[in-house]
C-alpha positions as CSV (number, residue, x, y, z in Angstrom):
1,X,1.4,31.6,37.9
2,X,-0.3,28.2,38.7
3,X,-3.3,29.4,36.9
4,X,-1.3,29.6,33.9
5,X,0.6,26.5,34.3
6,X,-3.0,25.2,34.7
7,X,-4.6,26.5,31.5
8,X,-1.1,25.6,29.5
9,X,-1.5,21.7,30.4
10,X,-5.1,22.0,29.9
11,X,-4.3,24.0,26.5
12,X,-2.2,21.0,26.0
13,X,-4.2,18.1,26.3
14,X,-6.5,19.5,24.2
15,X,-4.4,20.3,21.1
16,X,-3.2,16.5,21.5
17,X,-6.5,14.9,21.7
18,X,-7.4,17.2,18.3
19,X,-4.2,15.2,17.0
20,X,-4.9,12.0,17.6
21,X,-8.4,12.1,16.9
22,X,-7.4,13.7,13.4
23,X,-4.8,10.8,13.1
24,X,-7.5,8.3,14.2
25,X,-9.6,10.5,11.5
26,X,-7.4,9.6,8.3
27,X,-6.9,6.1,9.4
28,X,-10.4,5.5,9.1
29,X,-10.6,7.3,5.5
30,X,-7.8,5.1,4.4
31,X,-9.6,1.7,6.1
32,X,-12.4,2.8,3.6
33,X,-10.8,3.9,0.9
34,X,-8.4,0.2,0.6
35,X,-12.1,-1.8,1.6
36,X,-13.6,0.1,-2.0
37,X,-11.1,-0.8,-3.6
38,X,-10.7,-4.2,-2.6
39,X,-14.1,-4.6,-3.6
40,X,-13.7,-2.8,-7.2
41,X,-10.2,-5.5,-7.6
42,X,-12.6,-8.3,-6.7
43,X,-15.4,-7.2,-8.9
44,X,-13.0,-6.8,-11.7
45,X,-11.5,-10.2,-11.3
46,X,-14.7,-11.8,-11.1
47,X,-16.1,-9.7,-14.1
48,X,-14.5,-11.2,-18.0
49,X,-16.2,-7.9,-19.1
50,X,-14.8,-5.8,-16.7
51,X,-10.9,-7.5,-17.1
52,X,-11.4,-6.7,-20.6
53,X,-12.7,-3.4,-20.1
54,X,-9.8,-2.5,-17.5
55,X,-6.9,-4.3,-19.2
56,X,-4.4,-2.8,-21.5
57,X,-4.6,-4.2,-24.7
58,X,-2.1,-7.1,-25.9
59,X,-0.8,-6.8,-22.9
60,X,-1.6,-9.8,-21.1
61,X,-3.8,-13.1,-21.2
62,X,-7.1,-13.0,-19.0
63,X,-5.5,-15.7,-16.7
64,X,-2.3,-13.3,-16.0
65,X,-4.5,-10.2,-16.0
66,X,-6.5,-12.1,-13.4
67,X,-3.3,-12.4,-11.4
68,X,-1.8,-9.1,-11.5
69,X,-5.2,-7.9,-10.4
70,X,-4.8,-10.0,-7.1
71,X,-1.1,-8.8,-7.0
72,X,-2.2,-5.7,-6.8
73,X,-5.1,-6.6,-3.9
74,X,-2.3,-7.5,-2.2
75,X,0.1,-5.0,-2.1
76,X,-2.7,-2.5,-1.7
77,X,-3.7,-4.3,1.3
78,X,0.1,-4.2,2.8
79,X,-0.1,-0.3,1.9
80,X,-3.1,0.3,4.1
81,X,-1.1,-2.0,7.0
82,X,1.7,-0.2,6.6
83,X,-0.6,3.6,6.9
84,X,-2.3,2.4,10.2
85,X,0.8,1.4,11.4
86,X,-0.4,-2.3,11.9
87,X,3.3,-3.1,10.1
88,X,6.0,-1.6,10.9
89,X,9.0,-1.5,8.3
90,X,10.5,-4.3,9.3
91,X,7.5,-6.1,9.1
92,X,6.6,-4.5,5.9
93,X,9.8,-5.8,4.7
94,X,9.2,-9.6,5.9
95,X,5.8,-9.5,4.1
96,X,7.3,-8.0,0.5
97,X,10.5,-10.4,0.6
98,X,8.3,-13.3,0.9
99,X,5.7,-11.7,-2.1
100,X,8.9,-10.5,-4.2
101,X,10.0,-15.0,-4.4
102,X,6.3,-14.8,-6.5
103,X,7.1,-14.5,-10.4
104,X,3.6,-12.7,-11.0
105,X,4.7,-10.1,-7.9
106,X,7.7,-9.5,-9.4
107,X,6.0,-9.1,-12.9
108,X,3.8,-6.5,-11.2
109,X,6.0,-4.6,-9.7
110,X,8.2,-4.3,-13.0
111,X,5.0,-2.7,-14.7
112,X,3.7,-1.0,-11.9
113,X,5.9,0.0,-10.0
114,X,6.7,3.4,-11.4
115,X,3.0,4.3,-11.8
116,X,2.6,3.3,-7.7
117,X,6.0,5.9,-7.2
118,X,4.1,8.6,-9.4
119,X,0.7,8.3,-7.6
120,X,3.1,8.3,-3.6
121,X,1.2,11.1,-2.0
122,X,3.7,11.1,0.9
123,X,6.1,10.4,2.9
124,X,4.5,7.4,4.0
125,X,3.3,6.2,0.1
126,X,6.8,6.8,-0.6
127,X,8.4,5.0,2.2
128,X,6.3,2.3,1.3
129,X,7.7,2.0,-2.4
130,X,10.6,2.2,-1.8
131,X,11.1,-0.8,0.6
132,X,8.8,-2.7,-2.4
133,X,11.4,-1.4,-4.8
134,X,14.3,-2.5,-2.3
135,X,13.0,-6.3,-2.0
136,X,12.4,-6.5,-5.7
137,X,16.0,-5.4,-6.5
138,X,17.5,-7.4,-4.2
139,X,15.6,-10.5,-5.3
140,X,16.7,-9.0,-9.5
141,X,20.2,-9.1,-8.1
142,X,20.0,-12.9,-6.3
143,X,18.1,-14.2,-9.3
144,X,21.7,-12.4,-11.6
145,X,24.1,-13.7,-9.7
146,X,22.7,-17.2,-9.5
């Protein structure tokens, strides 16, 4: 019977190290993923041809275009935190009050926000949105009642 307790906690450690290396795994695809796209945001930004390309027509002036586009560098950035775990919720929820006092955040959110809630892939995507959508109604509901 020790032999079995044996190959159990050897069985064991096994399967666990397969799960944390496939955690460690997808945190290294989502590192990636948010640096490409950091570096697509800032090419964009940088690029009058590409803002025009990318923006929605009428929409917005290049100079508020420009903005959203760093809005959106931003909250992508907090997104990948919040995946790796380097921010927990509450921290999550610290950084998004103090974006959500930004007009031009707020402005995002309110045209974005639903797209970012369609495009949640999980739990996690949708955990995220949802404290974004929290701090942005809260600060709708300060800026009413003032």
């Amino acid at each position: 019977m020790k032999i079995t307790h044996a190959l159990l906690a050897i069985a064991a450690v096994g399967a666990a190290q397969l799960v944390l290396s496939e955690r460690r795994h997808r945190q290294r695809l989502a590192l990636d993923a948010e640096s490409m796209h950091q570096k697509w945001i800032s090419d964009v930004a940088a690029d009058a041809d590409q803002r025009a390309m990318w923006a929605a027509p009428g929409e917005t002036s290049a100079e508020e275009y420009a903005q959203l586009l760093q809005c959106n560098r931003l909250i992508s950035f907090l997104s990948v935190k919040y995946r790796v775990g380097l921010l927990d919720r509450q921290s999550l929820r610290t950084n998004v009050r103090w974006l959500m006092d930004r007009d031009i955040a707020r402005s995002y959110w309110s045209r974005f926000g639903s797209f970012r809630e369609e495009e949640a892939v999980d739990r996690v995507d949708r955990a995220f949105n949802a404290v974004v959508a929290d701090e942005f109604e809260l600060h709708a509901t300060d800026e009413a009642a003032a």
